[in-house]
C-alpha positions as CSV (number, residue, x, y, z in Angstrom):
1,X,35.1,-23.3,-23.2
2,X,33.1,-22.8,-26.7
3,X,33.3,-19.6,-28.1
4,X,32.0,-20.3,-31.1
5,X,28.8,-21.8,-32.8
6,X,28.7,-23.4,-36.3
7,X,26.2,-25.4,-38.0
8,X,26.5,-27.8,-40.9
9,X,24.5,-25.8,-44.0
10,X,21.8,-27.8,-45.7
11,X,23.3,-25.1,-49.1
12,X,26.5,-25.1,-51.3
13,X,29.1,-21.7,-50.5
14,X,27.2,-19.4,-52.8
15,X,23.9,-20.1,-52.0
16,X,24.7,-20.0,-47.8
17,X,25.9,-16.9,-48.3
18,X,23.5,-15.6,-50.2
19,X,20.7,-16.0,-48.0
20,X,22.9,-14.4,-45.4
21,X,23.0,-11.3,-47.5
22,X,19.3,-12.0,-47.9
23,X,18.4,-12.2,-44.3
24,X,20.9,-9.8,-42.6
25,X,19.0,-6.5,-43.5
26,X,15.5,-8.2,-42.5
27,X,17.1,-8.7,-39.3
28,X,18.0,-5.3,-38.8
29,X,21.9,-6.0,-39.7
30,X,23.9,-3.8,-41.2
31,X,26.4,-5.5,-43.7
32,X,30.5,-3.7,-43.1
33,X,32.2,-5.8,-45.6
34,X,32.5,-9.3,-47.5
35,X,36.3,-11.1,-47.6
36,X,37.2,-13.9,-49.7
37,X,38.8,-17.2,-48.2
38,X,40.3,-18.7,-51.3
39,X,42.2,-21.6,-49.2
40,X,39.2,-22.0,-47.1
41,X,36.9,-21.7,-50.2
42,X,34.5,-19.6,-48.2
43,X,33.7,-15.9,-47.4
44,X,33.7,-14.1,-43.7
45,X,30.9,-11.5,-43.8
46,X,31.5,-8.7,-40.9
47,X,27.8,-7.0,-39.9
48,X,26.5,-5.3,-36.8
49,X,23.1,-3.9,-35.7
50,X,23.9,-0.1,-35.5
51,X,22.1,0.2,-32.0
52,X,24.5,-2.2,-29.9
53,X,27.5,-0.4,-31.3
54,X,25.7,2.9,-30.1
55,X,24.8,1.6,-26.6
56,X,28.5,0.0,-25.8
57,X,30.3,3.2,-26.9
58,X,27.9,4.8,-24.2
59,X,28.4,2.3,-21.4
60,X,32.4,0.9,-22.4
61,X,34.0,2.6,-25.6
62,X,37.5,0.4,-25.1
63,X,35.4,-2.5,-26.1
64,X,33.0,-1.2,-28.6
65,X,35.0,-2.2,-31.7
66,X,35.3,-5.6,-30.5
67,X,31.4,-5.8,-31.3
68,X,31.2,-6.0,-35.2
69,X,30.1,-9.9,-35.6
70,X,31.6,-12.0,-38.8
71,X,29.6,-15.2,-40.1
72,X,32.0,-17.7,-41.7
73,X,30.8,-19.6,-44.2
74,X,33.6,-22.2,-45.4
75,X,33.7,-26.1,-46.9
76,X,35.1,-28.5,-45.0
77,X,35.3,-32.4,-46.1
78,X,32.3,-31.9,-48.6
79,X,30.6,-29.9,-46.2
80,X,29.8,-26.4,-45.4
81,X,29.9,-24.7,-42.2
82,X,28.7,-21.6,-41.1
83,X,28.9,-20.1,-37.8
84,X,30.3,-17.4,-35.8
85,X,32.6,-16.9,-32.8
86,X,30.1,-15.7,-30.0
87,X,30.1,-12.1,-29.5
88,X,28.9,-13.1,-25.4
89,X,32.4,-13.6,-25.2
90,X,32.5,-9.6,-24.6
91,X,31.2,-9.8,-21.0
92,X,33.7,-11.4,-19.6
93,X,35.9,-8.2,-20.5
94,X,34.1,-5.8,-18.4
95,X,31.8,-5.1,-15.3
96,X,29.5,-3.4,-16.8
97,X,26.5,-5.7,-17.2
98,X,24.9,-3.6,-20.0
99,X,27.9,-5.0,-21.6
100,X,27.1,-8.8,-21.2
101,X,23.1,-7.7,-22.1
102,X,24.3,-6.6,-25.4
103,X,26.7,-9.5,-26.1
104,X,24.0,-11.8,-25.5
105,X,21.6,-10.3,-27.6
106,X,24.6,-9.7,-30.2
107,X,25.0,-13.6,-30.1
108,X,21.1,-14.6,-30.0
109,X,20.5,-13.2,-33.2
110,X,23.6,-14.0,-35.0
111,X,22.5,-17.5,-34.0
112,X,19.2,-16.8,-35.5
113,X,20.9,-15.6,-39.2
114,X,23.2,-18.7,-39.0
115,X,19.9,-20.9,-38.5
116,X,18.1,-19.0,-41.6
117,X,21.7,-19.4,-43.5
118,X,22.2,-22.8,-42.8
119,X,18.5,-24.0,-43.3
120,X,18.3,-25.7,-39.5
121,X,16.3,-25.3,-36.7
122,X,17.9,-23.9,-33.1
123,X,19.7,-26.8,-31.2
124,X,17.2,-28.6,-28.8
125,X,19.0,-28.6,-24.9
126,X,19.3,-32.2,-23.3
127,X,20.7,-31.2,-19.8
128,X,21.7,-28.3,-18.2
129,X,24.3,-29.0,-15.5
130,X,25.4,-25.8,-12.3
131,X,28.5,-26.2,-11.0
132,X,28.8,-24.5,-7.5
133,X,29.8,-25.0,-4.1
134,X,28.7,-25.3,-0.9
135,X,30.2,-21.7,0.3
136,X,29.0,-19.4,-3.0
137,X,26.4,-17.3,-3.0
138,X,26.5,-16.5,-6.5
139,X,25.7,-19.9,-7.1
140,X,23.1,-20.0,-4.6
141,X,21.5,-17.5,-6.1
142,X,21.2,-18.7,-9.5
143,X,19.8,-21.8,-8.7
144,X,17.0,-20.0,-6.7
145,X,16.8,-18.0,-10.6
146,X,16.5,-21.7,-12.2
147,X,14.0,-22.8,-9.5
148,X,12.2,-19.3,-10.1
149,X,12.1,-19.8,-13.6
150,X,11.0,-23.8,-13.3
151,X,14.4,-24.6,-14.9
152,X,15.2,-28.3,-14.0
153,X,19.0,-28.7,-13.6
154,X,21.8,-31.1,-12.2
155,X,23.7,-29.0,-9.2
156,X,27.1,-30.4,-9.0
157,X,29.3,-29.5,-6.3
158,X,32.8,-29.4,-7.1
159,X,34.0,-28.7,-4.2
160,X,33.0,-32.5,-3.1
161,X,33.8,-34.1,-6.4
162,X,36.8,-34.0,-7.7
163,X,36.2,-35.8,-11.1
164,X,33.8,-33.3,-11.7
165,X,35.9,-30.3,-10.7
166,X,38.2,-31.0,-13.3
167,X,35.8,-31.5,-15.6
168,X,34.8,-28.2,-15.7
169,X,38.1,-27.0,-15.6
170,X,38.6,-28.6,-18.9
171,X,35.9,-27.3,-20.7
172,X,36.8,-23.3,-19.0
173,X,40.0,-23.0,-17.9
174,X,39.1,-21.6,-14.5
175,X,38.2,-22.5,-11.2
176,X,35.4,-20.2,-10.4
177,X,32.1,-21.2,-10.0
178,X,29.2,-20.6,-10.8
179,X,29.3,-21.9,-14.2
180,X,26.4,-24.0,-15.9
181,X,26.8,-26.1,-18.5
182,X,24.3,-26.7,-21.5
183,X,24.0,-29.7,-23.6
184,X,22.4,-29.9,-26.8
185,X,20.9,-32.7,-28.8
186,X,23.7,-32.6,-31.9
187,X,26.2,-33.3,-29.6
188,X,28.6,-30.6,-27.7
189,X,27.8,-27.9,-25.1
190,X,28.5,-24.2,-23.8
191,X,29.4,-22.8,-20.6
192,X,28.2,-20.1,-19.7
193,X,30.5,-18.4,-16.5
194,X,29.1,-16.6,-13.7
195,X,25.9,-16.1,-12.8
196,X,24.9,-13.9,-16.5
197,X,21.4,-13.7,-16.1
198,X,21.3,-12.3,-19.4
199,X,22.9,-14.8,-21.5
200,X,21.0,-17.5,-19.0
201,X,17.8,-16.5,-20.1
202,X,18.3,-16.0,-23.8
203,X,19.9,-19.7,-24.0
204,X,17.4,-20.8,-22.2
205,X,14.5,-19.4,-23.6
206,X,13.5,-17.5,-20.9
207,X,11.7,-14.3,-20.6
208,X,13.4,-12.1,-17.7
């Protein structure tokens, strides 16, 4: 499963990261430190908006410090990356579903600083895929959400195709359903597991 989101920067090291440091407070980010990567011949910046660290140590404290978010900007090859590790990663450590709203918000806009760091635009989706069975309500009910929301999608049933099953498998490392796949137009794709309305509509661009 991808966990983390890096784009190839249009800038050297020094200029990437400087329009991170440019664009962070404009984005309401609050900059907690800078670290060298001397091998890597990058930096890791480590920022946060002080509001989602205020609203998780209200609804799950054990998690809060998990939030800080660090861009990585590095050379690799001749060329530089910058990215992240996704911060909606958090919701899968709690029930609380203010905690996957604020991990998906988290990880929208650190996508938006890497876009304005890098000099690209957003990924384009090509396909979004929803795996499911024929006995999960979960997954019935999220497909009602993407027929709702006008969302066209491939269902694939797992529980009839065994190829397929173990495709997802491969790109989660579980068995549970639902979990929808999204494809984008560089190549690659996310999974997003469960039915997380939250992180649903922000990746898909819709409004909830």
């Amino acid at each position: 499963m991808n966990i983390a989101y890096y784009r190839k920067s249009k800038f050297d090291v020094q200029e990437t990261v400087r329009r991170i440091l440019d664009a962070a407070p404009k984005q309401g980010f609050s900059v907690l430190g800078q670290v060298e990567l001397p091998r890597a011949k990058g930096k890791a910046i480590s920022l946060c908006r002080p509001e989602w660290l205020d609203r998780l140590v209200g609804a799950a404290p054990q998690v809060a410090g998990l939030l800080p978010c660090s861009v990585v900007v590095f050379e690799r090859n001749g060329e530089v990356q910058v990215g992240m590790t996704d911060p909606a990663i958090l919701g899968a450590l709690g029930q609380a579903s203010e905690i996957s709203e604020i991990a998906a918000a988290a990880g929208a806009a650190v996508k938006d600083l890497v876009h304005a760091a890098a000099g690209v635009e957003p990924l384009r989706i090509t396909g979004i895929r929803l795996y499911s069975t024929a006995t999960c309500p979960y997954c019935r009910a999220e497909a009602r959400w993407l027929d709702e929301h006008k969302v066209k999608y491939e269902l694939v049933k797992v529980d009839e195709d065994e190829k397929e099953a173990e495709r997802m498998v491969r790109g989660t490392g579980q068995l549970g359903v639902p979990v929808t796949e999204v494809s984008y137009d560089e190549g690659g794709s996310e999974f997003i597991i469960g039915f997380d309305r939250a992180r649903l509509a922000r990746t898909l661009g819709i409004q909830a």
